[in-house]
C-alpha positions as CSV (number, residue, x, y, z in Angstrom):
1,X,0.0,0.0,0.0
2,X,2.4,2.6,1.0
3,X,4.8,1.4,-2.3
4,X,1.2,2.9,-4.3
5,X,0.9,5.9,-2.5
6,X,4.7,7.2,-2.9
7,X,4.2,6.1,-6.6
8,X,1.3,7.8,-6.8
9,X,2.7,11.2,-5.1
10,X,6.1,10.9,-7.6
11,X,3.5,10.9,-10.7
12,X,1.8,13.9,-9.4
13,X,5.2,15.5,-8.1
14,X,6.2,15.1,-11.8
15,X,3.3,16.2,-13.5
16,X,3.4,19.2,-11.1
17,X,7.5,20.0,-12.6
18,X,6.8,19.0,-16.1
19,X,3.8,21.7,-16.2
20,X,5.6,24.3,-14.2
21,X,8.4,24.2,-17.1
22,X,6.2,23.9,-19.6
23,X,4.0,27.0,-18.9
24,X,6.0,29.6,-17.5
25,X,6.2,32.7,-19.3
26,X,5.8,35.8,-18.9
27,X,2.6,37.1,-18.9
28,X,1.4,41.1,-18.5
29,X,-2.0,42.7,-17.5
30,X,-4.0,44.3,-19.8
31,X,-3.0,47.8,-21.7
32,X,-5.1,50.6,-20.4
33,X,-7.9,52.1,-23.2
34,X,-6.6,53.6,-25.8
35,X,-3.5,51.6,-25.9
36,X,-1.1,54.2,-23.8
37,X,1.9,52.1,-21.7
38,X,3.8,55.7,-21.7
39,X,2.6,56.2,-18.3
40,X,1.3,52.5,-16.8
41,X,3.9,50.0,-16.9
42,X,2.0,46.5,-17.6
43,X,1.8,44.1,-14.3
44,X,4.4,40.8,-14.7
45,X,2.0,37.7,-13.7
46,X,4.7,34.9,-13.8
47,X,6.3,32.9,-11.5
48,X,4.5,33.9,-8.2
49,X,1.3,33.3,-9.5
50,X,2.0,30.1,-11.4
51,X,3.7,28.8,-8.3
52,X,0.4,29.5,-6.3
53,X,-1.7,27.8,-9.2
54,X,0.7,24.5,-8.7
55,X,0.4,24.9,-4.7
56,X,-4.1,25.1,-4.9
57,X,-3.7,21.9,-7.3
58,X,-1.2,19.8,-5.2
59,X,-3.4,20.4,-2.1
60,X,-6.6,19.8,-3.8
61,X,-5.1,16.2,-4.9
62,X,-3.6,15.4,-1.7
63,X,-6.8,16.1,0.1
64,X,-8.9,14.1,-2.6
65,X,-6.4,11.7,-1.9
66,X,-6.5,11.2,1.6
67,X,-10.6,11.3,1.2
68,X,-10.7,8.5,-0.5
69,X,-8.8,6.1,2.1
């Protein structure tokens, strides 16, 4: 049983790495109206908020997990 469950938690772990790599880039907030970035520079949402996205979906699994036993 426990040879499943670290199994299981090394698929997830490297689904988790794979995606991470896969979909970081550097993404910016919308331009104001009119187009204008001469005076509002664009917001970076990269790593922090991917790294939060990974975080929700690990501990959603891990508690769907443990629900189940």
């Amino acid at each position: 049983m426990k040879n499943k469950r670290n199994t299981f938690f090394k698929t997830i772990f490297s689904m988790i790495v794979v995606f991470a790599i896969i979909c970081t880039t550097n993404l910016n907030a919308q331009t104001p109206p009119g187009g204008g970035t001469d005076t509002i520079d664009s917001l970076p949402l990269d790593g922090g908020l991917i790294a939060l996205l990974i975080g929700a979906v690990a501990f959603g699994v891990k508690k769907l997990y443990n629900n189940k036993q």
